[in-house]
C-alpha positions as a Markdown table, in Angstrom:
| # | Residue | x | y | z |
|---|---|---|---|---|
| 1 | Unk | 0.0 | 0.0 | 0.0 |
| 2 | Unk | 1.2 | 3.5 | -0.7 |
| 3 | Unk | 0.5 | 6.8 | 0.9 |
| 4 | Unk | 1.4 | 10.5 | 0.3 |
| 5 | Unk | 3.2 | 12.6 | 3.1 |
| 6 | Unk | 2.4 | 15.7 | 2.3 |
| 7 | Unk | 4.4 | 17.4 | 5.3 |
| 8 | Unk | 7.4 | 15.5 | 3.7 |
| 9 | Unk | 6.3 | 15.6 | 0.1 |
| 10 | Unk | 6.5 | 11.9 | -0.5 |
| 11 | Unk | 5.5 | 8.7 | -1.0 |
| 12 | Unk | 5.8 | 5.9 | 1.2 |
| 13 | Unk | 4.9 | 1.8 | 0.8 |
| 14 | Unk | 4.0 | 0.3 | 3.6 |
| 15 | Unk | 4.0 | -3.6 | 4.1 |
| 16 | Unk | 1.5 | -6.1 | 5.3 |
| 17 | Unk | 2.1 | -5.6 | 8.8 |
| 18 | Unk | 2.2 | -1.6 | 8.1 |
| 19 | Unk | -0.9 | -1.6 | 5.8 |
| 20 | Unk | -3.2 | -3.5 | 8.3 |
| 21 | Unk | -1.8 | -0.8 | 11.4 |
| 22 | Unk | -2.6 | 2.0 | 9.0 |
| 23 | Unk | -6.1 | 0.6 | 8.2 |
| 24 | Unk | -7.1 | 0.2 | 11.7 |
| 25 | Unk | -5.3 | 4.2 | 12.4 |
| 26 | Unk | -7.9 | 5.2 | 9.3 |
| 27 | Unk | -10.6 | 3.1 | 10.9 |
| 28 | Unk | -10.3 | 4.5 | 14.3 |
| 29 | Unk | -10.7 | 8.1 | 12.9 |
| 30 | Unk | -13.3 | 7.2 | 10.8 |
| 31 | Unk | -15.2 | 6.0 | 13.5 |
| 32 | Unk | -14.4 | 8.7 | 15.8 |
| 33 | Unk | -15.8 | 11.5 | 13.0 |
| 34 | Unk | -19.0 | 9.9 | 13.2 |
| 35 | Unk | -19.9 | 9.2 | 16.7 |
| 36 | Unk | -18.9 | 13.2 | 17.2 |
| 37 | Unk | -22.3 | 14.8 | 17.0 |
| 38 | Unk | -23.3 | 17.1 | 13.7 |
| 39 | Unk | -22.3 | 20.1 | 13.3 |
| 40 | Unk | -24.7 | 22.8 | 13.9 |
| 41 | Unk | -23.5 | 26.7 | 14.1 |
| 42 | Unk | -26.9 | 27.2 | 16.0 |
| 43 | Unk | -29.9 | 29.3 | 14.4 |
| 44 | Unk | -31.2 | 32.6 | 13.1 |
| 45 | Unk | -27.5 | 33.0 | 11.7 |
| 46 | Unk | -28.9 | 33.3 | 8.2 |
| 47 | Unk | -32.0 | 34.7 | 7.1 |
| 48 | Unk | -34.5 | 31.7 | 6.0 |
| 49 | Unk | -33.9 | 30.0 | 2.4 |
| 50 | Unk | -37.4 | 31.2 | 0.3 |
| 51 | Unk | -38.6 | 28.5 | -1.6 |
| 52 | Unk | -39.7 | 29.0 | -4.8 |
């Protein structure tokens, strides 16, 4: 498996061992973005959309 580093500007390959420890890394975060609750700035921010 390969990745970008985009702080280092590069590519790296990762092995079997490395590609199923990046996997679960990805899965964790994954998980975690959708447990966290949606994001709502709050109301009467915006007037109302009309609707045609």
């Amino acid at each position: 498996m390969r990745a970008f580093d985009a702080a280092a500007d590069q590519c790296i390959t990762h092995g079997l061992q490395e590609r199923a420890a990046v996997l679960a890394e990805v899965d964790m975060f994954l998980t975690s973005l959708v447990a966290e609750p949606e994001f709502w700035p709050g109301d009467g921010l915006l007037p109302p959309l009309s609707h045609p």
